[in-house]
N, C-alpha and C positions, 0 to 999 in steps of 0.2 A: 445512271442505271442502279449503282451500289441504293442510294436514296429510295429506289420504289420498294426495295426488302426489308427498307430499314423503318417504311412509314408502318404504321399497326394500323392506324384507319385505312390505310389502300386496301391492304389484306383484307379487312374484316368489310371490308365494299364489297371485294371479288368474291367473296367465300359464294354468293347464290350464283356467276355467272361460274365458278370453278365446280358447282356439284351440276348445275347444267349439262357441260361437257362433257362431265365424266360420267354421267347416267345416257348420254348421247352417244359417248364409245363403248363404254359396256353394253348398251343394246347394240350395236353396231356388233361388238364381238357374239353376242348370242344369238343375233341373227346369223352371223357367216357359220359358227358351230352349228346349229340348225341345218342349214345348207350345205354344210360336209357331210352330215349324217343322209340327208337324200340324196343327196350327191355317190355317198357311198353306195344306198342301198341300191339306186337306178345302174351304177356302173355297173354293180353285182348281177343284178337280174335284167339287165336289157342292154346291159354295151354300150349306153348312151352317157356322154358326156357332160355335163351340166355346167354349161359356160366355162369353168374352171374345174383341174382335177381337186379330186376330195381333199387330198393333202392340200393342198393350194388354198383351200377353205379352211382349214384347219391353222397353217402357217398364219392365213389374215384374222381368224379370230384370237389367236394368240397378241400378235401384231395391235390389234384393238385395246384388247384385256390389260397388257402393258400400257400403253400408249394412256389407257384412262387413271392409274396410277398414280401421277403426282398432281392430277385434278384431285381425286379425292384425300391426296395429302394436302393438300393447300388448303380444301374445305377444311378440313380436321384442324388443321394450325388457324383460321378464320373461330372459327368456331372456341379455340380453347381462347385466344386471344380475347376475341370478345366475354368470355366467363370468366376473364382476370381481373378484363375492365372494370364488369358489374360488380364485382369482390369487392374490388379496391372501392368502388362508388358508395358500396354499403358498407363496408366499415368506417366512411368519412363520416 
């Protein structure tokens, strides 16, 4: 396992399936935010309940927001890795 942190090609493989993810849980959290906010306004003006309470939408978009976080570090570490490479390629 220690091996797959330590390969820089592995990394710089994953960096498109890691901003995938992380653009899949960010929307994921801005969707559930979205749906706290109707959540709130229908609980307010009609008593109705929206699947889940507001807070509860609120708690999963956060849950999300986090959760996408070290995808988009991992992209970022892919990403510098592979502009070290190229450095190092063009000063050869």
């Amino acid at each position: 396992m220690a091996k797959v942190f330590m390969d820089r090609k592995w990394i710089i493989a994953k960096g498109g399936v890691l901003m995938f993810v992380g653009r899949f849980l960010w929307w994921g959290g801005v969707i559930c935010f979205v749906l706290g906010i109707i959540s709130t306004i229908i609980n307010l003006a009609l008593n109705i309940t929206l699947a889940l309470e507001p807070i509860s939408w609120f708690l999963l978009a956060i849950a999300f927001f986090v959760a996408s976080i070290p995808n988009f570090i991992g992209w970022a570490l892919a990403v510098h890795l592979d502009a070290i490479e190229a450095k190092s390629k063009k000063e050869e």
